[in-house]
KOLDOLO-607159 format. One record per residue (C-alpha): residue in three letters; x, y, z. Coordinates in steps of 0.05 Angstrom, whole numbers, plus 5000, padded with zeros to 4 digits. Example, Ala and Ser with C-alpha at 12.3 -4.5 7.8 and 13.67 -1.06 7.14 Angstrom:
2
ALA524649105156;SER527349795143;
//
This chain:
444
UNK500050005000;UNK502150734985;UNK504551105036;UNK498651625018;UNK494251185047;UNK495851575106;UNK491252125087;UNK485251665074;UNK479951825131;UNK476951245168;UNK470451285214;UNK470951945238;UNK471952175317;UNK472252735358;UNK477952845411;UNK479653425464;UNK485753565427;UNK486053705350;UNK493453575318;UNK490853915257;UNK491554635281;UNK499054525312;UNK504054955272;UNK511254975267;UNK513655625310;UNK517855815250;UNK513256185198;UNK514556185124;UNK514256825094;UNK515356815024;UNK509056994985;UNK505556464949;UNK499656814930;UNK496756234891;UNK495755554934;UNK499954954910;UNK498054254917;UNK501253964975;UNK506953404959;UNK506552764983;UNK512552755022;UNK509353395068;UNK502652955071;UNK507352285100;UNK510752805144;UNK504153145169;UNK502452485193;UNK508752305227;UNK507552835271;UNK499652785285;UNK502152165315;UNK506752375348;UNK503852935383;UNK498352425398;UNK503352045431;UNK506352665467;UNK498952835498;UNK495952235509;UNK502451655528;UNK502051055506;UNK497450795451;UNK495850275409;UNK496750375321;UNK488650185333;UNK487550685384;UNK492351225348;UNK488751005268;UNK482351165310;UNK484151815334;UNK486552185280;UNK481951845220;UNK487251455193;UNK487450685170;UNK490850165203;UNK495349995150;UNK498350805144;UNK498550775223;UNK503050155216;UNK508050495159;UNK507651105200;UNK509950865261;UNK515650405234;UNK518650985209;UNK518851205272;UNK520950705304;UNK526550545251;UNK528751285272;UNK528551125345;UNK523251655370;UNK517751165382;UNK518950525420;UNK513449865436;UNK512849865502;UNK508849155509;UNK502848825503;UNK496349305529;UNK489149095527;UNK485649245468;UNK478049295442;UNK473348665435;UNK479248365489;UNK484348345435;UNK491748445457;UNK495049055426;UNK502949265427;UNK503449985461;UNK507450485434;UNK510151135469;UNK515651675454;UNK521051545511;UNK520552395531;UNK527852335579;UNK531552105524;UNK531052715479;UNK534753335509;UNK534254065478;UNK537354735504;UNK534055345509;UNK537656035511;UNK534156685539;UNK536757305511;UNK533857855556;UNK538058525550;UNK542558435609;UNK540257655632;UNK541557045598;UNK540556365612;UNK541755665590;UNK537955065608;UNK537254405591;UNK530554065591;UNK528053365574;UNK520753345520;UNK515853485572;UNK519654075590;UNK522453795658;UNK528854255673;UNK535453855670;UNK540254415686;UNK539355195686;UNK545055635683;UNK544656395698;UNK550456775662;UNK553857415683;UNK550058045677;UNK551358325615;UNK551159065597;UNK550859365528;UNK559059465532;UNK559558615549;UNK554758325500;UNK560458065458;UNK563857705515;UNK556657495523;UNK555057185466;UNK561856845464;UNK560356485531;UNK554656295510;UNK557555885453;UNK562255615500;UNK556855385546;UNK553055105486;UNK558554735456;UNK560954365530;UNK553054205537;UNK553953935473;UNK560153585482;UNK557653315550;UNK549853045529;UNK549652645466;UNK542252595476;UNK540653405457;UNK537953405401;UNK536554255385;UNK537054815409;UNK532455345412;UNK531656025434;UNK528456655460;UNK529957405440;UNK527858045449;UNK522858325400;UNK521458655351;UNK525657945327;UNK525857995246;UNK526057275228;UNK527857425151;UNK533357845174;UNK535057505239;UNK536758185281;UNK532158425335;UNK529459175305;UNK530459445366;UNK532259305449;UNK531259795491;UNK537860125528;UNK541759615501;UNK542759805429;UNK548459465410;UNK544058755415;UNK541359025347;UNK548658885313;UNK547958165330;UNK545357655275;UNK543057055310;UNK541856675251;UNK548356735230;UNK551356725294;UNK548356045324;UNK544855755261;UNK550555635225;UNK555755075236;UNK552554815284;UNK551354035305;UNK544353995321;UNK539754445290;UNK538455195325;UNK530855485323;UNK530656305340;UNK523756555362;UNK521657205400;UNK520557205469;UNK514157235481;UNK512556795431;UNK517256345456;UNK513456405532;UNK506956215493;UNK509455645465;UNK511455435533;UNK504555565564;UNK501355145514;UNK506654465525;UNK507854495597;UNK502755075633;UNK496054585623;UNK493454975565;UNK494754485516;UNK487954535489;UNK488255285486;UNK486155475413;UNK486856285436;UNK491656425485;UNK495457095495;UNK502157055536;UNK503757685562;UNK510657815585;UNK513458375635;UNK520258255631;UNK525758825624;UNK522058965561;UNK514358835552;UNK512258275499;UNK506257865470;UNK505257355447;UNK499757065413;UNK496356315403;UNK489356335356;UNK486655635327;UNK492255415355;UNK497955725313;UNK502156375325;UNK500757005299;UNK506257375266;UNK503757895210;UNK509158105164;UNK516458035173;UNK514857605244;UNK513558375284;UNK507258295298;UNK503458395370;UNK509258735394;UNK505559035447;UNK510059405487;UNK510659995442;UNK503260135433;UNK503160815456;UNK497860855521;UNK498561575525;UNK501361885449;UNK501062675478;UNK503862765548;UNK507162045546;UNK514461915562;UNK518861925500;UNK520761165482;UNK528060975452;UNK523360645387;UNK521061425371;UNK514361415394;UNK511561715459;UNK507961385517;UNK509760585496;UNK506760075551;UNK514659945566;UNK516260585587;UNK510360445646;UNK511059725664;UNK517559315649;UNK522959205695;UNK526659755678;UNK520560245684;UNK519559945752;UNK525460015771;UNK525360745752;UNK520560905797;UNK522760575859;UNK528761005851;UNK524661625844;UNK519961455912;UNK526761175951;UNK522360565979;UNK528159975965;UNK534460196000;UNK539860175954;UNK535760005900;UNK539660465844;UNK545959955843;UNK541259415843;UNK539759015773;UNK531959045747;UNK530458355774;UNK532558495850;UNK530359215849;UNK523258875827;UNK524158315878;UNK525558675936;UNK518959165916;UNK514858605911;UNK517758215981;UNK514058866014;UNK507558815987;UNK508658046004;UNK512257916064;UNK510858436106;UNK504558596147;UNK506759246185;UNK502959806156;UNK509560326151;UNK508960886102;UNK514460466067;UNK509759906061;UNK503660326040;UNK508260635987;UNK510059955957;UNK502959705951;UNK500560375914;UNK506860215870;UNK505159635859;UNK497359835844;UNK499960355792;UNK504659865753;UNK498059345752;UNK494259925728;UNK498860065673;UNK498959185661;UNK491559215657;UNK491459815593;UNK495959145566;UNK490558805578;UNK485159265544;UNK488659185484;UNK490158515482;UNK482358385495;UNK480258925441;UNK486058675384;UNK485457955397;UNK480557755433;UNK483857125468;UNK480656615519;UNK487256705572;UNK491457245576;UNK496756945617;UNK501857435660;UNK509557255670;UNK516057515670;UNK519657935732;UNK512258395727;UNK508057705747;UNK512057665815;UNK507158295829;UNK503357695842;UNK495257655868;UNK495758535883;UNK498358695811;UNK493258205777;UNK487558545818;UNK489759095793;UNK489958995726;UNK484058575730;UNK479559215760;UNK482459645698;UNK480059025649;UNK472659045678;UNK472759785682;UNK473559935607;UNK472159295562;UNK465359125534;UNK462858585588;UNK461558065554;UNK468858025530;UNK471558175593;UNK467357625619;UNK469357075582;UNK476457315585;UNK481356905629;UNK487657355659;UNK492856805707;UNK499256875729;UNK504556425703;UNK504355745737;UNK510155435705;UNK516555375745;UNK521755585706;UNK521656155675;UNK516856195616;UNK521756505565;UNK527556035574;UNK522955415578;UNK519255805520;UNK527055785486;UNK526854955493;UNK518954935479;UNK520755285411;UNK525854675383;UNK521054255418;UNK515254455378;UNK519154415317;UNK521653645336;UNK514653455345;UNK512353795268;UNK517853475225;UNK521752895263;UNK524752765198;UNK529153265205;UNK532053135257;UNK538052645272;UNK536152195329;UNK542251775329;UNK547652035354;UNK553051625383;UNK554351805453;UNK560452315462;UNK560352405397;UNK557553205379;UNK558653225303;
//
């Protein structure tokens, strides 16, 4: 039988979770006005991966239960998954109990023994972790701070971590990662980081896409965090999802019918300069006046506990710590000190600012979950109020109703597990290209 066969529907069934609207988290974005017919080869691979991410959701299976699920015959099921197994990805796992009392063979993806890195680029932080395919964290390296005068020494370490990671774990099989946006993916630069310009001389394509051993997927940030909600943060099923991110810049990024949005040239939803106040506003680095970021990322924050003195020594403190130490006083403290009271009206203003985010978001996308993370999200329950009182106050009700807005619940942070969730993604879409048999020690 023809390995089209594959396509050939059998009874049809619904399930929770559609494979169908999955999408690589790499666009395509030459112009191809006119619709080709789709070559077999992309049909064969299109299958490969419904079953795997079958396999990935639901554990082990049998080729009945897995031909059920996705409308496919038993005999495509059974080319489809020798392939797999010929490329060591999907393994039997033993005889499982199958309709009418039949026995079936089980088949699962064995999720420890494929390794990916992810790298976070965030202005001055950048990590490095190692994480197995269900995202569980295998290492996580923070690297020095980096200003804009040290990103070459950065970006040097970085391939020296990478390539002893490499050298060390002959089970990594990509690497992916997480920039700052506006991220041009036909140009591979960033258009633009905030007070630390010279970021935008650095072509990450070129840089880490190029001779190297395992192949290297580059996505923005908070597209990147997105990805990760949807994998490991229980949304799986979450056909609209909006990932907000409140890092030292501000971010979105978007999930509708279940595949990214990225308009033209990969810039889109790049929320944090949307001016929220474009005549009095304070005058951004990216020309216009009154972007979100200049009211509610880390460096904003940070900003203004400098200006209201409420963290001691707070101005040769890093974003992160600055925003830490605010947030340990709404927290962790229950003496009512002007100090205190003056951290929790902070902290009120930045969720205010959050929540105009969140207007937006609402108005331009309209998204099931808007889901909060980043050094902002530490603002915890009194930022979300917040921004949740400024959502009901000014969107139409029945959208702001049937609008979900959460704080991150994953435990490492979403961008960097975003980084790994990107060449994750991308090893579940086309396992073809990817090697899976690497000898052990050997990096090549």
């Amino acid at each position: 039988m023809r390995e089209n066969s594959e396509s050939s529907p059998s009874q049809s069934t619904s399930q929770p979770f559609s494979t169908d609207h999955l999408a690589p988290s790499i666009p395509d974005f030459t112009e191809d006005p006119i619709r080709k017919p789709v070559p077999q080869s992309v049909v064969s691979e299109r299958n490969r991966s419904r079953t795997l991410w079958h396999l990935y959701h639901y554990g082990i299976s049998s080729r009945a239960q897995i031909a059920k699920a996705l409308g496919l015959t038993p005999a495509a099921i059974t080319k489809i998954t020798a392939r797999l197994i010929d490329a060591g990805i999907v393994a039997e796992t033993g005889d499982m109990k199958g309709s009418k009392r039949r026995r079936s063979i089980g088949l699962n993806i064995d999720t420890e023994r494929f390794h990916f890195i992810g790298v976070k680029f965030a202005r001055s932080l950048v990590q490095i972790g190692v994480f197995d395919l269900k995202g569980k964290c295998l290492s996580l390296t923070d690297m020095p701070r980096v200003s804009d005068d040290t990103i070459d020494a950065a970006i040097a370490a970085t391939h020296e971590t990478i390539d002893s990671l490499l050298q060390t774990d002959p089970d990594i099989v990509a690497i992916g990662m997480a920039v700052p946006g506006p991220y041009l993916h036909g140009t591979g630069y960033a258009a633009l980081v905030s007070s630390m310009p010279h970021w935008r001389n650095i072509n990450f394509q070129e840089e880490f896409g190029q001779n190297c051993p395992v192949p290297v997927f580059i996505e923005q940030d908070a597209r990147a965090g997105a990805l990760a909600q949807r994998l490991f943060g229980g949304l799986a099923d979450s056909g609209s999802l909006a990932y907000f991110l409140l890092g030292e810049g501000i971010g979105l990024g978007v999930i509708e019918n279940g595949r990214l949005v990225y308009g033209n040239l990969g810039a889109s939803t790049e929320l944090g300069h949307v001016s929220i106040d474009a005549i009095d506003g304070r005058k951004c680095e990216c020309g216009n006046v009154g972007c979100l970021e200049c009211y509610c990322s880390a460096g904003a924050i940070h900003q203004r506990i400098d200006e209201l003195g409420i963290v001691p020594g707070s101005g040769s403190m890093a974003h992160l710590e600055a925003c830490q130490a605010l947030f340990a006083l709404v927290d962790g403290q229950n003496k009512d000190t002007e100090q205190t009271r003056e951290a929790r009206r902070l902290v009120a203003e930045i969720g205010r600012y959050v929540g105009y985010g969140c207007v937006i978001i609402c108005n331009a996308f309209n998204p099931r979950r808007i889901v909060l993370g980043d050094i902002g999200a530490l603002g915890g329950r009194h930022l979300l109020d917040s921004a949740q009182n400024v959502v009901d106050e000014r969107v139409i009700p029945e959208i702001a109703q049937s609008t979900e807005i959460t704080l991150s619940s994953l435990p490492t942070d979403a961008a960097v597990l975003g980084a790994a969730a990107t060449a994750i993604t991308q090893f579940l879409d086309r396992p073809s290209y990817f090697r899976t048999d690497r000898p052990p020690g050997n990096s090549g």
